[in-house]
C-alpha positions in Angstrom: -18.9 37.3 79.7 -17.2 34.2 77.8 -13.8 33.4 77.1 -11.7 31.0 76.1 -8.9 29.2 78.0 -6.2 31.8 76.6 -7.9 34.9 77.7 -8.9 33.5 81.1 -5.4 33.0 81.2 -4.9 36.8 80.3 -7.0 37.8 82.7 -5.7 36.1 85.9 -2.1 37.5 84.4 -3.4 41.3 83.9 -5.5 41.2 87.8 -2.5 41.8 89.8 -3.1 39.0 92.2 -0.4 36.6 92.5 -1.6 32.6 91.9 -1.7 31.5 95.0 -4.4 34.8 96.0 -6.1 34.0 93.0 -6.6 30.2 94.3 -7.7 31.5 97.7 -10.1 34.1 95.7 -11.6 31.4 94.1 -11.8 28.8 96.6 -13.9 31.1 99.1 -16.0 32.2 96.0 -17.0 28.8 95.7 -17.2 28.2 99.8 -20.2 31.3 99.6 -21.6 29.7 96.4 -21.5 26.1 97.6 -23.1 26.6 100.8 -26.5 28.1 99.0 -26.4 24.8 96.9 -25.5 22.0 100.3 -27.9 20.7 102.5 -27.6 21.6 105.9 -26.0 17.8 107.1 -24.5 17.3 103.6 -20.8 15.6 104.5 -18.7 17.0 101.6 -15.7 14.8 99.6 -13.7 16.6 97.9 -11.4 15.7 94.8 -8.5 17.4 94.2 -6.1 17.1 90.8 -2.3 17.7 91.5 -2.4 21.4 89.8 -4.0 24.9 90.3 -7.3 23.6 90.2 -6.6 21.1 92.7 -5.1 23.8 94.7 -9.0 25.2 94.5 -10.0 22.6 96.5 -7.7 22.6 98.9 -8.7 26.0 99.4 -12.3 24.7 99.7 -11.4 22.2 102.0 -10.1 25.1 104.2 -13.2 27.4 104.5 -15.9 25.2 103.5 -17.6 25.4 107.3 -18.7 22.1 107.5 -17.3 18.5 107.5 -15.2 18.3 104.2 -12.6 15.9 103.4 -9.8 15.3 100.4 -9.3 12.9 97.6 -6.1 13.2 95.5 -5.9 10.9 93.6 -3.0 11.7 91.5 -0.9 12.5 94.1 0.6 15.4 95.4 0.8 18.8 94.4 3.0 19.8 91.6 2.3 23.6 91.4 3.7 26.2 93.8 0.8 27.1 94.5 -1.4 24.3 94.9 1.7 23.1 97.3 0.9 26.0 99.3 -2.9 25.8 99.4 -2.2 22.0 101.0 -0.5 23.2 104.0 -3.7 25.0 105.1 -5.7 21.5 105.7 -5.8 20.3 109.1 -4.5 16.6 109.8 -7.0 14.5 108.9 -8.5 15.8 106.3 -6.9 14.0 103.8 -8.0 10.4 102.7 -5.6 7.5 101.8 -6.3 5.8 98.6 -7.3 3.1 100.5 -9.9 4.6 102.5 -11.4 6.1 99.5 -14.3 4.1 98.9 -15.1 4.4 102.3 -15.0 7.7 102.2 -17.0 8.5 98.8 -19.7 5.8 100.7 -20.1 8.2 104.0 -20.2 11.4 101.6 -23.2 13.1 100.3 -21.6 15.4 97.8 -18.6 15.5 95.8 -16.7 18.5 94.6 -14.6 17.8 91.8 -11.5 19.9 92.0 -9.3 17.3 89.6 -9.1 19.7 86.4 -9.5 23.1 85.2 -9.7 25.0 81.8 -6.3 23.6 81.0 -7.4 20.3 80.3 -7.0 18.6 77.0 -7.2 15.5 75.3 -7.9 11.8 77.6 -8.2 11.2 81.3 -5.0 9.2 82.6 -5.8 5.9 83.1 -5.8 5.9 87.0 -8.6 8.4 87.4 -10.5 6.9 85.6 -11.3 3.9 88.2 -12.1 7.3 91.0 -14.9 8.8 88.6 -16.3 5.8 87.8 -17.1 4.6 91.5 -18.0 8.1 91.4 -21.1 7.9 89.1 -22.0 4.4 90.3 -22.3 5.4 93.9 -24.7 8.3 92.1 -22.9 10.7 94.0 -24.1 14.8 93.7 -21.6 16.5 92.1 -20.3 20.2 91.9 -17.7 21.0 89.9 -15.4 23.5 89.9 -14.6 25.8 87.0 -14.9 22.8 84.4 -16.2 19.0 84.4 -13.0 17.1 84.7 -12.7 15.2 81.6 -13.8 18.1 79.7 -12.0 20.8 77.7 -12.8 24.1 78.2 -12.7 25.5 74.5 -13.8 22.9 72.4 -16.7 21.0 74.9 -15.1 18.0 73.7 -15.4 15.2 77.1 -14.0 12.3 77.5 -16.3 9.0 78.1 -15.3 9.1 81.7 -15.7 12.5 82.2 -17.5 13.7 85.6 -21.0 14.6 85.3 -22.0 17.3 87.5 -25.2 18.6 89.5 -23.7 22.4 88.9 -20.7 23.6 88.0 -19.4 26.7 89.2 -17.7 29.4 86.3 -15.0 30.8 87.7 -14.8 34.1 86.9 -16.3 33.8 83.3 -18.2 31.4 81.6 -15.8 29.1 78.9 -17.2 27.6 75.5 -17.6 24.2 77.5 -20.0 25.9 79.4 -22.3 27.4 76.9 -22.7 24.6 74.7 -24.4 22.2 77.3 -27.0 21.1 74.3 -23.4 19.5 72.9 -22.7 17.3 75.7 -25.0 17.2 78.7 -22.2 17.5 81.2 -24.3 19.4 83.8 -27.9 20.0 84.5 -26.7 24.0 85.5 -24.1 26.5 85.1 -23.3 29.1 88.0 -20.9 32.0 87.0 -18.7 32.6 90.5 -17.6 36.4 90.4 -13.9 36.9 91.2 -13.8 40.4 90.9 -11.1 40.9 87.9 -11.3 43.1 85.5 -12.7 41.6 82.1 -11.1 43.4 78.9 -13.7 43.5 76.4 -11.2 42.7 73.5 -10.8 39.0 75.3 -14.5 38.7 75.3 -16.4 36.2 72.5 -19.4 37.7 70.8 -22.7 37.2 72.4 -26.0 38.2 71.0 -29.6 38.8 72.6 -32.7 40.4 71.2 -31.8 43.9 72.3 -28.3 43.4 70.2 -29.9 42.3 67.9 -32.7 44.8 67.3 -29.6 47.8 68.0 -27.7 46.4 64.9 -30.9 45.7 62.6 -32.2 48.9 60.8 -35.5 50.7 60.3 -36.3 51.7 56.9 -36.6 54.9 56.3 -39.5 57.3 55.8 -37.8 57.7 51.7 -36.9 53.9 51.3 -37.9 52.4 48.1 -38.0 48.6 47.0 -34.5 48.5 46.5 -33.2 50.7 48.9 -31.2 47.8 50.9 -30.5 46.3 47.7 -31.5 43.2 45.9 -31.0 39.8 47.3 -30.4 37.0 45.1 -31.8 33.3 46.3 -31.0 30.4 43.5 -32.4 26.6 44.3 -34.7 23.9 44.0 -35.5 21.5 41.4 -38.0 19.0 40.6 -39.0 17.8 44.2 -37.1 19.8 46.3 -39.2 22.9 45.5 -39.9 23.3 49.2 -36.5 24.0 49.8 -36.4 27.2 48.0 -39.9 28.4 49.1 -38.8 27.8 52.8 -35.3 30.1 51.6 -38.0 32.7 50.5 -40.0 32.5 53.9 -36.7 33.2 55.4 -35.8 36.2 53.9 -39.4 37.3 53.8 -39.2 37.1 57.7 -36.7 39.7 58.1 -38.3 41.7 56.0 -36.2 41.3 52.8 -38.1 44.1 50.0 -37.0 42.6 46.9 -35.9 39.1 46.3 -34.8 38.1 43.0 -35.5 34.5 42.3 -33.7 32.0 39.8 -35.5 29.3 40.0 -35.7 25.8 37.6 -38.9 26.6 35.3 -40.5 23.2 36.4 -41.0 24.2 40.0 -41.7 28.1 39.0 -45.6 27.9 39.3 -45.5 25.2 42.8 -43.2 28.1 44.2 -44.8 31.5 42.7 -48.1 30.5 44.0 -46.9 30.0 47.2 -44.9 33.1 47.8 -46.1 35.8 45.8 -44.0 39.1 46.2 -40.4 37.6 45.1 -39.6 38.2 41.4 -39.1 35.0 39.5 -36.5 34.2 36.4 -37.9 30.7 35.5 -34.9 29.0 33.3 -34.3 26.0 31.8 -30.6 24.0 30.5 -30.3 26.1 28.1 -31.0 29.6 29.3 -29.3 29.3 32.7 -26.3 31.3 32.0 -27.9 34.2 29.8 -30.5 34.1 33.1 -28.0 34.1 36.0 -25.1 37.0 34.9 -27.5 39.8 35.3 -28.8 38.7 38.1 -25.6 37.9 39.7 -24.6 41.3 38.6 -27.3 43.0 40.4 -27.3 41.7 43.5 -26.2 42.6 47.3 -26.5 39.1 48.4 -26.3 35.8 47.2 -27.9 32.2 48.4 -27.3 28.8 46.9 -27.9 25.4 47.3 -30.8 24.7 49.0 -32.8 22.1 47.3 -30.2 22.2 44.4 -29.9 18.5 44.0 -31.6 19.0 40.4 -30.9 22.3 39.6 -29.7 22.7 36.0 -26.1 23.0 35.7 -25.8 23.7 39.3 -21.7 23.4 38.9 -21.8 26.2 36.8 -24.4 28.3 38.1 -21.9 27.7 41.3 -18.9 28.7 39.5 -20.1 32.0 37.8 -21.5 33.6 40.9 -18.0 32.7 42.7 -16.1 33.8 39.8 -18.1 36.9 39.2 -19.8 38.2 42.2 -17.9 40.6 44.8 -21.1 40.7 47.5 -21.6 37.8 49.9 -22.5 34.5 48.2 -24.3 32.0 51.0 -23.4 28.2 50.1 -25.7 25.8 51.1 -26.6 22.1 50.9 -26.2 20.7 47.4 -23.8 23.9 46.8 -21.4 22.6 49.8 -21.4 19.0 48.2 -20.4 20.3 44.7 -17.1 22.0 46.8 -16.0 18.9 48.8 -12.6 18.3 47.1 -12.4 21.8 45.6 -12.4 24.0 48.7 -9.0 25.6 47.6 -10.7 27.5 45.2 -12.0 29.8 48.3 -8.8 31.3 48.4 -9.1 32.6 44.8 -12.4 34.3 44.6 -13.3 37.8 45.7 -16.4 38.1 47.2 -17.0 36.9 50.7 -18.4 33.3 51.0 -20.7 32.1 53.9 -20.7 28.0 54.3 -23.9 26.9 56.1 -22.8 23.2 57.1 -24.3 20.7 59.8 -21.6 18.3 60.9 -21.8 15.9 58.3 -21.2 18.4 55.5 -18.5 20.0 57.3 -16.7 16.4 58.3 -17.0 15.7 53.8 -15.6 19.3 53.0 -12.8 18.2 55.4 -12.6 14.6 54.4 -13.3 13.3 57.4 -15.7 10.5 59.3 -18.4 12.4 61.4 -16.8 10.0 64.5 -13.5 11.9 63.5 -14.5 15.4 63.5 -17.3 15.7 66.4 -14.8 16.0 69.2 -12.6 18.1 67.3 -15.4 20.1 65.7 -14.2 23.6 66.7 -10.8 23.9 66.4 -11.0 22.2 63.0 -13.8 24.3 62.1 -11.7 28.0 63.0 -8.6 26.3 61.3 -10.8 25.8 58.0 -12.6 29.2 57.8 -9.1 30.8 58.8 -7.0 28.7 56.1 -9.7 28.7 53.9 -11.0 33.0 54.0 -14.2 31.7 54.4 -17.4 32.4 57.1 -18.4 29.2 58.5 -21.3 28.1 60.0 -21.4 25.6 62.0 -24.9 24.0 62.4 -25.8 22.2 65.5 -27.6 22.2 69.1 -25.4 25.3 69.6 -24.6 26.8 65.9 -21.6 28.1 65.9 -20.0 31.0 63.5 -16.4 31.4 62.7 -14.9 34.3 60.5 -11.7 34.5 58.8 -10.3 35.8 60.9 -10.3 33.5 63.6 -13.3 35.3 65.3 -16.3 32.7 67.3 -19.4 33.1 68.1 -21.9 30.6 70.3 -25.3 30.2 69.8 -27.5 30.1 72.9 -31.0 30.6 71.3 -33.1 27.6 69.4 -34.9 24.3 70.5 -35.2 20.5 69.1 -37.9 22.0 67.8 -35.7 23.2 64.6 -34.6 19.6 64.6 -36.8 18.9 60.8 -35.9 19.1 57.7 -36.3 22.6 56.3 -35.3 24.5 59.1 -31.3 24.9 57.7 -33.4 26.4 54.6 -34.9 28.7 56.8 -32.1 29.8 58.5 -30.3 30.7 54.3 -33.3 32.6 53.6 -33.1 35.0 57.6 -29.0 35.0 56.7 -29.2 36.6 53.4 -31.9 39.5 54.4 -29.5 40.3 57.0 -26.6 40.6 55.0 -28.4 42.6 53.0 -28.9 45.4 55.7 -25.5 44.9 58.0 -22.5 45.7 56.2 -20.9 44.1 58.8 -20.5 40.1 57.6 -19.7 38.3 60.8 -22.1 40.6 62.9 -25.4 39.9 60.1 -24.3 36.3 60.5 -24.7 35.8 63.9 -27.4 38.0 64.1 -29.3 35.5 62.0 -28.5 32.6 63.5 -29.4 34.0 67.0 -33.0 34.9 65.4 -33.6 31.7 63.7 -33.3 30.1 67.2 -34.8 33.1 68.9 -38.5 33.0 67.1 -38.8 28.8 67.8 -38.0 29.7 71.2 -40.5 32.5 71.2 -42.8 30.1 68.9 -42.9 27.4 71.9 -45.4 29.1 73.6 -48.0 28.7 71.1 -46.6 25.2 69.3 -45.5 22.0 70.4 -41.7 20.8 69.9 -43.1 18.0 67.5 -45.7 20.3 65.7 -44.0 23.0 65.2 -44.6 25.1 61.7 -41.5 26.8 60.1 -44.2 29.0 58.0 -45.1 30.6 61.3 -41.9 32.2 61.1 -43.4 35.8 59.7 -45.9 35.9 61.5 -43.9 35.2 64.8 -40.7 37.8 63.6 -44.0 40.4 63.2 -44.8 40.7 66.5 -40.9 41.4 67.1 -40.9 44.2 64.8 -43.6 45.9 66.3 -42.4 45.0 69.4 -39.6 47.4 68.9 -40.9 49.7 66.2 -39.7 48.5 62.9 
């Protein structure tokens, strides 16, 4: 299960153990875990914060059955709790601030009990001397709950932040934890089971390839070409032709049965020989309006952007399928560009819009520097698609999908090998086929997202990272579909 910092706090509220119990749950959790991962004659240091978590390691210090000693660097305790959890150390356990070098020097491991999922913002300045000396002395590291120095929510870390060996979950695993491709914080995550209940409605989506495959339909034995509708793909121009055939590959990996095409007439024969089942409307300056309303009319999906750069009157194809479509409309590339400084028009259309940004297109929509927005990415990302009533997606190492409604999902799936140009072209193309057969908008969303990553993972085992061919997407998905009987 993941969860955020607010419903691990809802959790530990609705479990019936007092804090203090909870601490000592959690402290000989992590005894039983830590002693699988410690060498036998490992001497263990621990460091301990002046709240709850800190209170962990006093815990820790307590059961761990082996030499342990304890750091706190920021003092004493300030919680009731923690307070409490100190009086169970025996004299001499604890290390003065000026034996603490010493004491890091004659230990072989460091558990670093400093902060927990409460954490936000910068490290005060006085720690920051403790994890330094920390990572010079290349100390092994085993955190508890979250890398101190790291928030729990967003994965945003601060420069000193404690790299660790493992870090132990308590409980649950947080954002921070799933989004390791982000920051590189630990080489492994442990979940350390407490025991508490876990509500399901304080649980954040996850997907797999069994969800997927339960929530993607087979056709059936009456379907005709436009039984799950017709989707409705609109890009590329004069050298960016690519972009729209990849869009096509995309949809025509999921499956997609009729794909209407509007498409610039200069690249029409480059992208009609190439894929040859999608129905093309070829216009030109002129014609683009008379060509788009009927289209935009008919369909159950719509995707735009990709490759748009020199797509005739791309402002106004943009502004009649907003103004006049009530299906999904995907916005992509060249299509988010034309929006930066107009995004209050979101709020005024009424069909549902999908935004397929990387972080550079999200950080112009906002107005921001990339250097501004990276650490900040997710909570300025929900704000947007909240304030906004709009689907965003998030591209990245770990995509990430926010509803309207405030609603996150995580990607786990996908590899550097998506890391080329193309691939977000792809990914339009999967989206749009599976809004076509999910009524369900945030579900189809990050049910694409999780099988664009899924088949390059899959696709590894045949390809290298570095040669790795997005037009093997069909044939990979194929083998899925059979796989499971669609």
């Amino acid at each position: 299960m993941i969860t955020d910092s607010n419903g691990m706090k809802q959790i530990e509220k609705e479990s019936g153990f007092s804090v203090f119990d909870l601490m000592v749950k959690a402290g000989q959790a992590v005894c039983a875990q830590a002693e699988k991962d410690l060498g036998e004659e490992d001497h263990v240091l621990i460091i301990a914060g002046n709240g709850n978590n800190g209170g962990d390691g006093y815990v820790i210090a307590k059961y761990l059955p082996r030499p342990c000693r304890v750091f706190a660097p920021l003092g004493m305790p300030k919680t009731d709790a923690a307070k409490q959890a100190r009086k169970l150390l025996k004299r001499g356990q604890i290390v003065k601030k000026s034996d603490f070098e010493e004491a890091l020097k004659e230990a072989d491991v460091v558990i670093d009990c400093v902060f927990g999922f409460g954490y936000h913002g910068r490290l005060p300045e006085e720690i920051r001397p403790v994890f330094r000396m920390i990572r010079k002395m290349k100390k092994r590291v085993l955190s508890v709950d979250i890398n101190s120095g790291c928030e729990a929510d967003t994965g945003a870390c601060d420069n000193d932040a404690l790299v660790s060996d493992i870090t132990y979950a308590l409980d649950c695993f947080k954002p921070f934890h799933v989004m390791r491709k982000d920051h590189h914080m630990f080489k492994e995550a442990v979940i350390v089971p407490l025991g508490l209940p876990h509500p399901a409605s304080l649980a954040l989506p996850e997907m797999d390839e069994e969800e997927f495959f339960r929530s993607f339909p087979k056709k059936k034995d009456n379907a005709h070409k436009t039984s799950e509708g017709r989707i409705l793909i609109a890009g590329g121009g004069t050298g960016m032709a690519g972009a729209l055939i990849l869009n096509l590959i995309g949809a025509r990996t999921m499956g997609a049965s009729y794909i209407d095409v509007m498409i610039p007439e200069n690249i029409y024969e480059i992208t009609a020989s190439k894929i040859i089942t999608a129905v093309y409307h070829p216009f030109g300056w002129h014609t683009m309006e008379p060509v788009a309303e009927p289209l935009i009319e008919n369909a159950k999906v719509i995707a735009f952007g990709s490759g748009a750069v020199n797509f005739p009157k791309n402002r106004e194809f943009l502004d009649l399928a907003l103004q006049n479509s009530t299906v999904p409309v995907i916005l992509d590339a060249e299509a988010l560009r034309i929006m930066v400084h107009n995004t209050y028009l979101f709020r005024f259309v009424r069909c549902p819009v999908i935004l397929t940004p990387h972080i550079g297109e999200f950080s112009a929509l906002i107005g921001r520097q990339v250097h501004e927005t990276i650490d900040e990415k997710i909570a300025l990302a929900k704000k947007f698609a909240v304030e906004n009533d709009v689907y965003l997606v998030l591209k990245g190492p770990h995509t990430t999908v926010f509803s309207p409604a405030g609603d996150m999902y995580i990607n786990q799936s996908g590899n550097e090998a998506l890391a080329q140009a193309g691939s977000g072209d792809l990914l339009t193309g999967i989206m749009a086929a599976c809004l076509a057969v999910n009524n369900d908008i945030f579900k189809a969303i990050c049910m694409a997202v999780f099988i664009h990553g899924h088949i390059a993972d899959i696709g590894l085992a045949e390809m290298s990272v570095r040669g790795f061919d997005l037009e093997a997407y069909p044939r990979i998905m194929d083998q899925l579909f059979r796989k499971h009987a669609l």
